[in-house]
C-alpha positions in Angstrom: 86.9 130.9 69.6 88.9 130.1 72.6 89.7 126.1 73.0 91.3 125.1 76.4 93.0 122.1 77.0 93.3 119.8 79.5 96.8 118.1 80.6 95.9 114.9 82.1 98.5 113.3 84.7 101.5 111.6 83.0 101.3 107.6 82.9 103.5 106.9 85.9 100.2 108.6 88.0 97.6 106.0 86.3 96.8 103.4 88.5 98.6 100.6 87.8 94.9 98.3 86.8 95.1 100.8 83.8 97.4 100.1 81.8 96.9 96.7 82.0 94.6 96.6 79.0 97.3 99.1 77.1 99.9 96.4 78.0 97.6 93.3 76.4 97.0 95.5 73.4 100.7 96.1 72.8 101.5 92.3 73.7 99.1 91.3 71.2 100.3 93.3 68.3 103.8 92.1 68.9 102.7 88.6 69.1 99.3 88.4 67.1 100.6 88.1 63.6 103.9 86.6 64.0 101.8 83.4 66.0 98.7 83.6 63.3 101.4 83.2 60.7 103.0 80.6 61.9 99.7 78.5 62.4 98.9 79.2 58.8 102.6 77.8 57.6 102.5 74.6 59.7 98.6 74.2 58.0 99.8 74.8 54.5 102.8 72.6 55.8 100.5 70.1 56.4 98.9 70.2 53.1 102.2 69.7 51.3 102.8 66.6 53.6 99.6 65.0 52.1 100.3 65.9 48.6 103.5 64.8 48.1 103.3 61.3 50.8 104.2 58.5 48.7 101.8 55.9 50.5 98.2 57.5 50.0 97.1 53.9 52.1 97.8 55.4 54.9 95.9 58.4 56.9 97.4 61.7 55.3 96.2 63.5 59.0 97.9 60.4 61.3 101.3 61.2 58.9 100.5 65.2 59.2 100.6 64.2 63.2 103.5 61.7 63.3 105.6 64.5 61.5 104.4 67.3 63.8 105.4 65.4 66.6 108.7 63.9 65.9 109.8 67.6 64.8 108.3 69.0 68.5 110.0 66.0 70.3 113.3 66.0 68.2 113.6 69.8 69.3 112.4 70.2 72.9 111.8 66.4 73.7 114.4 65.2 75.9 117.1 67.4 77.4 119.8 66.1 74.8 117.5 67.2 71.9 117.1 70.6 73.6 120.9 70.9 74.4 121.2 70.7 70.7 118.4 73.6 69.7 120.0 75.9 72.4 123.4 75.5 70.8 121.9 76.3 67.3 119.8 78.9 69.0 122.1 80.6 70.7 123.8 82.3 67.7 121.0 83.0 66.0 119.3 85.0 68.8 122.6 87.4 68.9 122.5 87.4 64.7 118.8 87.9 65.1 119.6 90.8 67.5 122.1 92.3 64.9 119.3 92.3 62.2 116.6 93.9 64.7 119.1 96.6 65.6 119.5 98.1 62.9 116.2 97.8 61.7 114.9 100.0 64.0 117.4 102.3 63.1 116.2 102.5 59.8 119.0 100.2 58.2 118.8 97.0 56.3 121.6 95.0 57.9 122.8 91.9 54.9 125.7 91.4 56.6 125.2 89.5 59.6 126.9 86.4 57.8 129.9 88.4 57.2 130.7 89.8 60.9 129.4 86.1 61.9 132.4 85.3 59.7 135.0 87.7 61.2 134.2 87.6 64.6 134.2 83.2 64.9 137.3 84.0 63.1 139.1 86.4 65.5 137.8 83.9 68.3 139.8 81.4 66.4 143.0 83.5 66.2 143.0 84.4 70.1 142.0 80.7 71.2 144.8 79.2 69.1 147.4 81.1 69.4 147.3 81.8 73.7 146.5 78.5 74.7 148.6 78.7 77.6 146.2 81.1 78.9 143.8 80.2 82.0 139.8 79.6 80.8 139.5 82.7 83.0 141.5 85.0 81.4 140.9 83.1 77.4 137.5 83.1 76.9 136.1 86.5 77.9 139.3 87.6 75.2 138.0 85.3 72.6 134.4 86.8 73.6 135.6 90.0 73.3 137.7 89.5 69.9 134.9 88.2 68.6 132.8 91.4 69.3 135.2 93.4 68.1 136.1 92.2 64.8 132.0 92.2 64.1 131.8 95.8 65.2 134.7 97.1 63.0 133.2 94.7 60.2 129.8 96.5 60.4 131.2 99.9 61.2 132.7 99.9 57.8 129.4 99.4 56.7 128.1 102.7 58.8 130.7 105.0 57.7 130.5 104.0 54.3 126.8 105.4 54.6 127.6 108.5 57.0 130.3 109.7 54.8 130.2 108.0 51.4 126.5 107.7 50.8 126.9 104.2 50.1 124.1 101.9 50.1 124.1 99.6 53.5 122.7 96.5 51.8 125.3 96.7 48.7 128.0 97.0 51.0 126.9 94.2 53.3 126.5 92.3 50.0 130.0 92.9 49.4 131.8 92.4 52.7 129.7 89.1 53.3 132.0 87.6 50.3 135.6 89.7 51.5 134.3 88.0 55.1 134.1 84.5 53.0 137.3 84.5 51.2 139.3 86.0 53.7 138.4 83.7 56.7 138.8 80.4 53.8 142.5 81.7 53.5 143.0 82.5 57.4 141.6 78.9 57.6 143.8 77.4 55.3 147.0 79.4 56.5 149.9 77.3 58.3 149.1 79.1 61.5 146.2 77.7 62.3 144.8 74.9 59.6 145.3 71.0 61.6 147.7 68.9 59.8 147.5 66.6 56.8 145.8 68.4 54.2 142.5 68.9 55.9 140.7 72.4 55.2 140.2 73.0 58.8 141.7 74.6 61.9 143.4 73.1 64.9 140.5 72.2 67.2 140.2 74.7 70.4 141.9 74.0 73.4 139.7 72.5 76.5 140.1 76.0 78.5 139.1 77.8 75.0 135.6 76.4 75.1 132.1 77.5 76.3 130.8 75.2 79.4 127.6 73.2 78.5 125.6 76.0 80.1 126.6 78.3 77.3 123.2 79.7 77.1 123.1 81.3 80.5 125.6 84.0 78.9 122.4 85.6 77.3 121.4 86.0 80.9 124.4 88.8 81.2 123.9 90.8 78.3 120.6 92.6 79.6 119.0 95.9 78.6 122.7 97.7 78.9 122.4 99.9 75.6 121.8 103.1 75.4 118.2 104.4 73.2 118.9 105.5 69.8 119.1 108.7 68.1 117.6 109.6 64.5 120.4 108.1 62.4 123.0 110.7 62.5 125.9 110.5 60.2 127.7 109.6 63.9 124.6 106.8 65.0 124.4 104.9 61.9 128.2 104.2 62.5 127.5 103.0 66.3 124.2 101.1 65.3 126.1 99.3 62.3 129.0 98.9 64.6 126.5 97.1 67.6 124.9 94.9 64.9 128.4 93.6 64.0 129.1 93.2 67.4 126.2 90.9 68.1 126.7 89.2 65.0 130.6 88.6 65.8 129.8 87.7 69.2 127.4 84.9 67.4 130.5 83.8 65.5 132.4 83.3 68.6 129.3 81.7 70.3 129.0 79.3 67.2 133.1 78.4 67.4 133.1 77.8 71.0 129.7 76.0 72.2 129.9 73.4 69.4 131.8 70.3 69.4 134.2 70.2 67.1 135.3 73.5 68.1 137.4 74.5 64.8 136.7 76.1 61.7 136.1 74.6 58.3 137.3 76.4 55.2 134.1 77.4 52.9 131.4 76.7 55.7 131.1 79.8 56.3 129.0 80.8 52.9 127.1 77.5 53.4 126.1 78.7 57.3 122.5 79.4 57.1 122.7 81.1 60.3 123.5 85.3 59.4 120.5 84.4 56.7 118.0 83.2 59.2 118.5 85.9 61.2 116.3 88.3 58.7 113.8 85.6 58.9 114.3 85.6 62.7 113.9 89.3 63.4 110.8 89.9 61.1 109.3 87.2 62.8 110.0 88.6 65.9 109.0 91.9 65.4 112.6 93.4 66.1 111.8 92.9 69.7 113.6 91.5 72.1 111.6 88.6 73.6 110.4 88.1 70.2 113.8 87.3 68.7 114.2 84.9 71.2 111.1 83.3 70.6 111.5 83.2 67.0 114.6 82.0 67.3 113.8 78.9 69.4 111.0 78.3 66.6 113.4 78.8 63.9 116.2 76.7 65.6 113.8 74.0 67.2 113.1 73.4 63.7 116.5 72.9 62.4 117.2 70.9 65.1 114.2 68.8 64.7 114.6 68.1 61.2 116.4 65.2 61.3 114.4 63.2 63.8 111.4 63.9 61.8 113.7 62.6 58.4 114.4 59.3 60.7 111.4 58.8 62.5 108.3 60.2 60.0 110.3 59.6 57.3 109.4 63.1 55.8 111.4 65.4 53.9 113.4 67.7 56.1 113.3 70.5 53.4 110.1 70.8 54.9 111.1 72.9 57.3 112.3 75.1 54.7 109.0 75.5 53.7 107.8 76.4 56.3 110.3 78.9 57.3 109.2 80.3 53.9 105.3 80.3 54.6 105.9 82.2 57.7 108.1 85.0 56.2 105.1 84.9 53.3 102.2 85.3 55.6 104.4 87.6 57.9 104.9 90.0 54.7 101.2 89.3 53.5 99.4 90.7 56.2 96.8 88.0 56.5 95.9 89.5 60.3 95.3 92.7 59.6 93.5 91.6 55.9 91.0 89.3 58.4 90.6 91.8 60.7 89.5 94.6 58.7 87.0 91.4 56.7 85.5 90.6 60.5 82.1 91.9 60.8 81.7 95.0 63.6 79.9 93.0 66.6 82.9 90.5 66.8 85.4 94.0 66.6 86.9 94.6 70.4 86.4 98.4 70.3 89.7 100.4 71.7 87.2 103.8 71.3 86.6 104.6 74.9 82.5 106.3 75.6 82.6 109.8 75.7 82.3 111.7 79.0 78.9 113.1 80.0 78.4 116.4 78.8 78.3 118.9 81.9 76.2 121.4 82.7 77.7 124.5 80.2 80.8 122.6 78.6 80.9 120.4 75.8 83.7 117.3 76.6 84.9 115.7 73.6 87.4 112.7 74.5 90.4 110.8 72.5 90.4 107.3 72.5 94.2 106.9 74.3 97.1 106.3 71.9 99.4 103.9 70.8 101.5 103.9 74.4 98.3 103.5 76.1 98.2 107.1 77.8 95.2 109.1 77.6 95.3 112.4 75.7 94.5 115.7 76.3 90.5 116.6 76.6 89.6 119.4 75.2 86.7 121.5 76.4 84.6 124.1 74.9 82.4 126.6 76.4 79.3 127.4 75.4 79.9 131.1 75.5 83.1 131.0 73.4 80.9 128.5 70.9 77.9 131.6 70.6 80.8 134.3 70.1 
């Protein structure tokens, strides 16, 4: 029996009203679960906050409100408040980015910490030791030190697994602590710790710091790298070696955009930061814009913690929780569980009708596919279905 098939136009020929609905669709995937999750945290959040409020005189909902609020307006509220969630943000989106990266090349990045470590470390190094240097000339090398000491960090971590066969997340493990120590006695060394016994380096110079618009540097990164191979013996050692290179640019990004601007000796292995970024990039969906909305989430609520501590006078180790409720309903699949529960007349069906038989044919039609592109038709004569 003879089957013909039909090649339909590619999708740059589809009028542009088409794939409109394919764009919602992959929009709402992207986004559906992550937000759905996070609704169900902040309610189970809210739960907690009534248990556990000491004064049960008071409205449980008005203190579920008050601490809602003062977390929102203690992250976003005024532009001081959002100066400070952009400066714990920023890192994160690039640690975030490390995490995503290799994720979607099959790899289970650990070691985000650790080339955090190394590359806010190498930043150090350059900042205080040329500080005769222009601003010009400094920062971009501190930039790119950082990025460099995170790539070689994580590019151990690659050709370990090209050529060893050892296991990415064992050896992240492992760096993470070499990244710990090693920085602690860089930190402590006579080059570079400040004077009098404190375990911390020299402050940066003036021209060694980021300007207070330090986020617009995201604006410059753009879509500039190149698509992905299957991981190769040669690819898993460029995508570990990117991921440490986000991840050490965080470090310098972390050094230089935060007042202070020195290093303290065993803060490193205390920085939540290379740890969030897991939470981060699942939450995101290892996709770009959803990093960096996750990440605004995830750093609005650090940064809001301590207004709602002050001001609701609630526990700021609820924001742990609910950075742990997310990750739970992320990984529980509560969408897709209520979805499949929903009864059929509330289901949006993606099945497109199938075409009007014609005079001699029979037209069967696919529903289009994941990328929203129409596949092929396939028609059968009525003569080749009586032979």
């Amino acid at each position: 029996m003879a089957v013909s098939a039909k090649q339909p136009g590619t999708s740059e020929q589809r009028p542009p009203a088409s794939k409109v609905p394919a764009w919602m669709r992959k929009f709402g995937a992207a986004l559906g679960r992550p937000i759905i999750s996070v609704i169900l945290a902040f309610i189970a959040g809210a739960i907690v906050i009534i248990i556990t409020w000491p004064d049960k005189t008071v409205d449980p909902f008005t203190n579920v409100i008050n601490a809602y609020t003062t977390l929102f307006t203690g992250s976003f509220g005024t532009p001081v408040n959002l100066s400070n969630t952009l400066v714990r943000t920023t890192p994160l989106i690039f640690t975030s980015l490390s995490v995503a990266i290799a994720f979607r090349a099959g790899l289970f990045n650990i070691g985000a910490a650790g080339q955090l470590a190394v590359g806010a470390m190498a930043a150090d190094m350059v900042g205080l030791t040329f500080t005769s240097w222009p601003s010009w000339i400094l920062v971009p090398a501190m930039l790119l030190a950082s990025i460099l000491a995170g790539a070689l960090w994580g590019g151990i971590v690659g050709f370990l697994k090209a050529w060893r066969g050892a296991h990415e997340v064992v050896t992240t493990i492992m760096l993470n602590w070499i990244a710990f120590w090693g920085t602690d006695y860089l930190i402590n060394s006579p080059s570079f710790t400040a004077p009098n016994g404190v375990t911390q380096t020299l402050a940066l110079s003036p021209q060694a710091t980021l300007p207070s618009l330090a986020a617009l540097y995201n604006q410059t990164l753009g879509n500039f790298l190149p698509p992905l191979d299957l991981p190769t013996k040669r690819n898993i050692f460029l995508v570990m070696a990117i991921a440490g290179a986000f991840a050490g640019l965080a470090g310098s990004t972390h050094l230089m955009g935060q007042p202070g601007y020195e290093l303290s000796a065993t803060a490193f292995s205390g920085d939540p930061t290379g740890f969030d970024a897991i939470a981060v990039a699942l939450l995101g969906r290892t996709t770009a814009i959803g990093i960096l909305l996750a990440s605004l989430f995830i750093g609005g609520l650090r940064s809001g913690s301590t207004a709602m501590q002050a001001i609701a006078h609630v526990d700021p180790n609820l924001v742990l929780i609910l950075e742990a409720l997310v990750l739970f309903f992320i990984a529980a699949e509560f969408l897709p569980a209520l979805q499949r529960s929903m009864p059929q007349w509330l289901m949006v069906s993606r099945r497109p009708a199938l075409v009007p038989a014609i005079t001699g044919t029979t037209s069967v039609s696919v529903p289009e596919n994941d990328n929203g592109d129409v596949q092929n038709e396939v028609e059968i004569s009525d003569l080749d279905k009586e032979g």
